[in-house]
N, C-alpha and C positions, 0 to 999 in steps of 0.2 A: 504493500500500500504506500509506504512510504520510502526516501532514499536507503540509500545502500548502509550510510552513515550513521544510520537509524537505530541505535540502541538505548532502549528505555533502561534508567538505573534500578537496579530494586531495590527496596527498605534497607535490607544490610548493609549493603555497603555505603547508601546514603550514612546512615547509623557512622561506618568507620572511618566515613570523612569527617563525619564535626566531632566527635567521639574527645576530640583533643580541642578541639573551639567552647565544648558545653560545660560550662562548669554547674550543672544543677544545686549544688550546694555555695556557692558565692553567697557569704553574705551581705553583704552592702548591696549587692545586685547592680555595679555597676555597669551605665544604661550603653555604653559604647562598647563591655566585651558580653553582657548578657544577652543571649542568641534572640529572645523573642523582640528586645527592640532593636537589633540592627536593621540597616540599608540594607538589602541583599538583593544583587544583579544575578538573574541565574541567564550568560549569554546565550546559552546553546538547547533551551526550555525544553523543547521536543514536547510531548502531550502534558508536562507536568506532572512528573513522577515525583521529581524533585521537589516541586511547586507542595506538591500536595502533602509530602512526608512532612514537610517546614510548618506547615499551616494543624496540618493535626497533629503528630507525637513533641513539636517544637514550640506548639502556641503563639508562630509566629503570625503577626494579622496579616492580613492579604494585600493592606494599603504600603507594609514594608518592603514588600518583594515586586522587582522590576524585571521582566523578562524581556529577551530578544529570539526571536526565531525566523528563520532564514523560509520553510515550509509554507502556505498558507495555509495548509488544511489544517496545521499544526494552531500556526496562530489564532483559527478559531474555535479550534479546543479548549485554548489556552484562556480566549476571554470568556470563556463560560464562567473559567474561576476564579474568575473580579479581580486579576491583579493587572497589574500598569503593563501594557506592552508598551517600550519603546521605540523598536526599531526591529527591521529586518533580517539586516545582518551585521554580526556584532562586527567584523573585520574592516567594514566602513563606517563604523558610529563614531560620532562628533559631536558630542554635545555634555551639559555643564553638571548632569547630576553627578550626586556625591554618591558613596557609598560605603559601608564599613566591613561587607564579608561579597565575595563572589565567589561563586559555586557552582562549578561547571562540573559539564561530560563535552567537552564536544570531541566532533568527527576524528574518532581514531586518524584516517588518513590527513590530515592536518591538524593534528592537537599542539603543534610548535608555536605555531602563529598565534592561535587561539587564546593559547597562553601568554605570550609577550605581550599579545593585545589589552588581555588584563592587566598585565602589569603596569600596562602605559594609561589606561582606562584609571584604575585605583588611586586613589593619593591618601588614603592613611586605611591600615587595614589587612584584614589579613584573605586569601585567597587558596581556595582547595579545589585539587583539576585533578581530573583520572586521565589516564593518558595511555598510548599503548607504550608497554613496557620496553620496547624498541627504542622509544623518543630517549629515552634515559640512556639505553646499557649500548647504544651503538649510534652518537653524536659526531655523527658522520661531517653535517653539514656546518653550516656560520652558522644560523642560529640556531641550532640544535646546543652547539657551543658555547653561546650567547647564555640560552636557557639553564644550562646546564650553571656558569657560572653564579646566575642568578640565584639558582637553588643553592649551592656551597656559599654562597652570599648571606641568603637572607630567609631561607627557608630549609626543609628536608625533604626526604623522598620515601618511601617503603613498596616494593615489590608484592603485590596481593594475590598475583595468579588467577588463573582464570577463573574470576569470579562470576562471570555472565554465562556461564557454561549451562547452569540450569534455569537461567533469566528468561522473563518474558521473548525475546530472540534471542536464543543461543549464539554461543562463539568460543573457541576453544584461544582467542588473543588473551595474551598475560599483559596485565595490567598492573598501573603505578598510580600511588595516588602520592602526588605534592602537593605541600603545605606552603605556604609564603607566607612570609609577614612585614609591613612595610609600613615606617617611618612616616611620620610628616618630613616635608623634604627642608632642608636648612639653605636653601641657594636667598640670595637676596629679593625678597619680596619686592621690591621695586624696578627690579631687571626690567619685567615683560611690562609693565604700567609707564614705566618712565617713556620706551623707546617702541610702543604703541604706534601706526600711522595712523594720521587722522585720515578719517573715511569721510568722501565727499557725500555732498546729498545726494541720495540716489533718485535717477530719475525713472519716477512709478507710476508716468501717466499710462492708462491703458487704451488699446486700439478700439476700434469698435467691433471687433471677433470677439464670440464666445467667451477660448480662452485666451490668456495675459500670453504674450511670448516666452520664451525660455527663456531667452536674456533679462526679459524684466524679473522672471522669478527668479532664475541666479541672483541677480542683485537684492531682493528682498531677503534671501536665505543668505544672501553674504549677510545684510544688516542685523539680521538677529542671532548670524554667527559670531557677530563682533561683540552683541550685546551679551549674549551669554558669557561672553569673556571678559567682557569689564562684570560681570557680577562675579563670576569666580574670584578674581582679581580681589573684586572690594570686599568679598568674603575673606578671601586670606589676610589682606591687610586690617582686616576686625580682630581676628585670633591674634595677629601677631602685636596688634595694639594692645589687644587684652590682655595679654604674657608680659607686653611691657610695663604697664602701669598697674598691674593687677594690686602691687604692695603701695602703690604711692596715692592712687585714685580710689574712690570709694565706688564701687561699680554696682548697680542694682543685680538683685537676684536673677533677671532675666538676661542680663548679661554677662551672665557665668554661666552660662550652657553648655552642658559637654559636647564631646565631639557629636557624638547620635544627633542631639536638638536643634545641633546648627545647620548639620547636616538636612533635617526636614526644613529648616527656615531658607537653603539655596535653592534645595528641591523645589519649596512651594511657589520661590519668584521663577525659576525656570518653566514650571506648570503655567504661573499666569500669562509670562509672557507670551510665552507662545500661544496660550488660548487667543492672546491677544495678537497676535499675526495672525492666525489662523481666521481672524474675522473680518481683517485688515484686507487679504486674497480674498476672501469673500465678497468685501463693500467695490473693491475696486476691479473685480469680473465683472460679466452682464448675470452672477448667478444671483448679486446682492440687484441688479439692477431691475431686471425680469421679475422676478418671482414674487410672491406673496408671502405676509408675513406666518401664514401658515407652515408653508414650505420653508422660508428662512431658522423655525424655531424646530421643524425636523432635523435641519443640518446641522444647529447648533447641539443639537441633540445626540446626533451622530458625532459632530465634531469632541463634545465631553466625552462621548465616550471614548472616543482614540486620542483624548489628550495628550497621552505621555508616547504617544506615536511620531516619530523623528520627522521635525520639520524639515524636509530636505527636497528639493527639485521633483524627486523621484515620485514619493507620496503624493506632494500639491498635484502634480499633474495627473495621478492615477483617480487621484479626490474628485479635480475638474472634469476629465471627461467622463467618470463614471456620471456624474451630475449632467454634464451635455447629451450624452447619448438617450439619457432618459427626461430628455428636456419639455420633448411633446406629450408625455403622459405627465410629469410633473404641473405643466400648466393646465394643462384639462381638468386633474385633479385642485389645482387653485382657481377655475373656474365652478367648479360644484361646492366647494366651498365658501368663495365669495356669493352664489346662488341659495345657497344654505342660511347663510346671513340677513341675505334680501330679503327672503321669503318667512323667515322666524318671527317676525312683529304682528300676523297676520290676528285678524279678533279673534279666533278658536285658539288660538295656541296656549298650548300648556307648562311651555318653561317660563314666557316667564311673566310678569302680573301687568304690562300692557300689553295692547296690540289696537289693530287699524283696519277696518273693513276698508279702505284702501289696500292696504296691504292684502297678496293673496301667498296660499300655503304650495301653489302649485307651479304657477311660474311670478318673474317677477315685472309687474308691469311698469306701462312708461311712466308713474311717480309710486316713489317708495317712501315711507314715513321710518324713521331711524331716531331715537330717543336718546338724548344726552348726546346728540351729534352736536351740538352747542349747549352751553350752558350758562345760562341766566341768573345774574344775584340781583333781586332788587335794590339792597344796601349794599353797594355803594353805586347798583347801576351800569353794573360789567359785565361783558361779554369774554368766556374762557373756552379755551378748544382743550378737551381733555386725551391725552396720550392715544387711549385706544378710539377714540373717534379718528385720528388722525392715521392711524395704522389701517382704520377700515378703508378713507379716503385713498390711499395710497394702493391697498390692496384692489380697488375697485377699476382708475385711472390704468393699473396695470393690465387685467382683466380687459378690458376693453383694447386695448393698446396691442395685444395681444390678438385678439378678434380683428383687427380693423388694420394690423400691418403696418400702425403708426410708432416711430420711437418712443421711446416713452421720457427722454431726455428734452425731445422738442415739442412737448406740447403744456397748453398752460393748466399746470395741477389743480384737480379739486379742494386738496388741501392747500393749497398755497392761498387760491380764492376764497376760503372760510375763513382760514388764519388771516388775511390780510382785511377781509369783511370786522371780525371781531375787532382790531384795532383803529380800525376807523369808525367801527361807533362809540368805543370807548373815548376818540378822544371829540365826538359831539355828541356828548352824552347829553347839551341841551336842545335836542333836534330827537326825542326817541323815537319820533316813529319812523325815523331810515330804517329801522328792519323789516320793515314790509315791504322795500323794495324787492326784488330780485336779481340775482348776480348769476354770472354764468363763467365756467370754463369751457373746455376745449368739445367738452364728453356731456354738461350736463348744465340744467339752468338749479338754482339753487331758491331756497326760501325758508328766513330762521324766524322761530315762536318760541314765544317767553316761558312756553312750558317745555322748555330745553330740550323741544324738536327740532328737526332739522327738516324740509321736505325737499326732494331731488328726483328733480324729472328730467328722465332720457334725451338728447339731444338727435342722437343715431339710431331710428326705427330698425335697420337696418342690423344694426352689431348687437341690438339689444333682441332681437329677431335669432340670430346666435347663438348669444349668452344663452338664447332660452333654450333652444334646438340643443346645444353642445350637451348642459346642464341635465336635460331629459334623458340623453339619449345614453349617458352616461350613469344615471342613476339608474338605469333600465327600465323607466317610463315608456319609451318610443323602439322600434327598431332599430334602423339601421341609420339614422339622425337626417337621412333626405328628405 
């Protein structure tokens, strides 16, 4: 089913790898070498044998452990068990979490790399890799050499024999498992901060295609490659401040976090930021441009849940056109739900406690009545556009825009004409009855009442003729929508 590479760990010998990390009896329990609250990268996941032995015999929680898996079938094995994927493949990861134990199998035929990789991945901490017992006893190559030195360095090794011989996939390969342990590093904290390039602004205008260019997402994943690196930066230059002054400064209790706590404080600006790119490629695609807020809170949806998924060229693009290719069932589906909206005010309805024999329950005709589309204070006399009225506005001009083959960049917004209505009668507020005029966009004529309705009638017999055909035919009211 799966690669050749593919060997699931069983309990024991997971068991004889931390064996010498667990101290069950520590009493202080402290929180940077006690097993259940470390960081723990496991690179090489595979279904989560490992995953799972940490989470049940180790009490480790699930929010501690960060996997990488190269598979995909693998990968979504792996988020069934709610921990953080970050990335694909561990041999090309780049990016700024911390961690304080990593615990790997990977692929016998490359266990060299794998290893080094960790060791270049870790910055304080200790590391346990099963490896084929070859990599050890016949260090043929440089880095085999390299590795090898490593371990006489800074860690050990033990010869386990073919332990996987009556494993879920057998193999008769003698196996090694090393241990590493590895310092925080004493180079001068100022090296890499001092002698930093300044990064120009990057230019993120997007075309009018779908998706953004390569080039413009290269440069966006360089910007928040940079940024990951001034946070690491300013995290280390925290600790080493804190080391400095620790006897002369009086430092609060939350600034004496051990390694573990600080650890989760990098982790969690690494997690925001990049939530926060991640929606940055979103606003400036047509995916934030196009779609409804319906569909936008799906993707952010999607997007939480692959948060700790490596921002990299690779992903964005796999993200956007999984999202493009399903672009015309995404908006049909934002068409039955903006239709859904329309049609919910109607006098029988049952959610919710008004409605409008204007309004109908079946399709949505050319004026719809919408509650709290404006909103009226007597005292002091003001007129307020409230958030989700204005997300409807938006979601509607889209809809349409969509129907009708109009940009949605060039035309003049519903919202834009309510919002700018509200602030011109707030500021002649002695003239009240300018609300009875009526004002118009691109898509629709408009008309506000003091019982903080809105009323909006169709402008396009024609798209709204559409709306209603798409909306049917899609709910499976109609055939085939001719």
């Amino acid at each position: 089913m799966f690669n050749e590479d593919f060997y699931p760990t069983p309990p024991e010998v997971i068991d004889r790898m931390l064996d010498p990390l667990y101290d069950k009896e520590t009493a202080d329990y402290i929180r940077s070498r006690y097993l259940p609250y470390r960081k723990i990268l496991e690179p090489s996941a595979g279904k989560g044998d490992i995953v799972k032995h940490l989470i049940e015999k180790y009490r480790v929680h699930k929010t501690n452990i960060y996997c990488i898996e190269l598979e995909t079938d693998l990968r979504y094995i792996l988020g069934g068990l709610g921990v953080k994927i970050i990335d694909s493949d561990f041999l090309t990861y780049n990016e700024g979490y911390l961690f304080d134990l990593i615990i790997m199998n990977p692929p016998f035929s490359n266990g060299t790399d794998h290893l080094l990789k960790a060791w270049e991945v870790l910055y304080k901490g200790d590391i346990v890799c099963l490896l084929n017992a070859q990599t050890i006893l016949n260090p043929y190559s440089a880095n085999r050499t390299v590795l090898m030195n490593l371990i006489e360095s800074y860690g050990r090794y033990e010869i386990v024999g073919p332990v996987f011989h009556n494993s879920e996939r057998p193999t008769d390969v003698e196996v090694a498992i090393v241990w590493l342990h590895k310092e925080m590093p004493s180079k001068d904290y100022f090296e890499n901060l001092m002698y930093e390039p300044e990064y120009d602004e990057l230019e993120t205008n997007f075309d009018g295609n779908f998706l953004a260019t390569n080039d413009v997402i290269s440069a966006i994943v360089a910007q928040f490659n940079a940024a990951t690196k001034v946070l690491a930066e300013r995290h280390k230059l925290t600790k080493k401040y804190q080391y400095l002054v620790k006897d002369v400064v009086r430092l609060g209790e939350g600034e004496l976090d051990d390694v573990t706590r600080s650890s989760d404080t990098l982790n969690k600006l690494v997690d925001d930021l990049k939530r926060d790119f991640w929606k940055y490629v979103f606003e400036k695609t047509q995916l934030g441009r196009k779609t409804t807020s319906s569909f936008q809170k799906t993707f952010f949806e999607f997007q939480e849940n692959h948060s700790t998924m490596a921002f990299n060229v690779k992903n964005i693009m796999n993200v956007l056109e999984q999202f493009y290719f399903n672009l015309d069932e995404i908006l049909i589906n934002s068409i039955v739900d903006i239709f859904d909206k329309c049609t919910s005010y109607h006098a029988k309805n049952k959610i919710h406690s008004e409605g409008w024999v204007t309004n109908k329950f079946y399709k949505v005709p050319d004026k719809i009545i919408i509650p709290n589309g404006v909103e009226y204070m007597k005292k002091p006399k003001l007129w307020t556009l409230n958030s989700r009225a204005q997300e409807f506005y938006r979601d509607l001009d889209k809809v349409m825009c969509y129907l009708t083959g109009i940009n949605y960049e060039d035309i003049t917004k519903l919202e834009d004409v309510v919002k700018h209505r509200t602030l011109f009668l707030n500021d002649n507020r002695k003239n009240p009855s300018l609300y009875l005029e009526k004002i118009r966009s691109d898509f629709f004529e408009v008309r506000f009442f003091m019982k903080n309705t809105i009323h909006i009638t169709f402008l396009d017999s024609l798209a709204l003729e559409n709306f209603n055909r798409v909306a049917a035919h899609n709910k499976k009211w109609i055939g085939d929508g001719s």
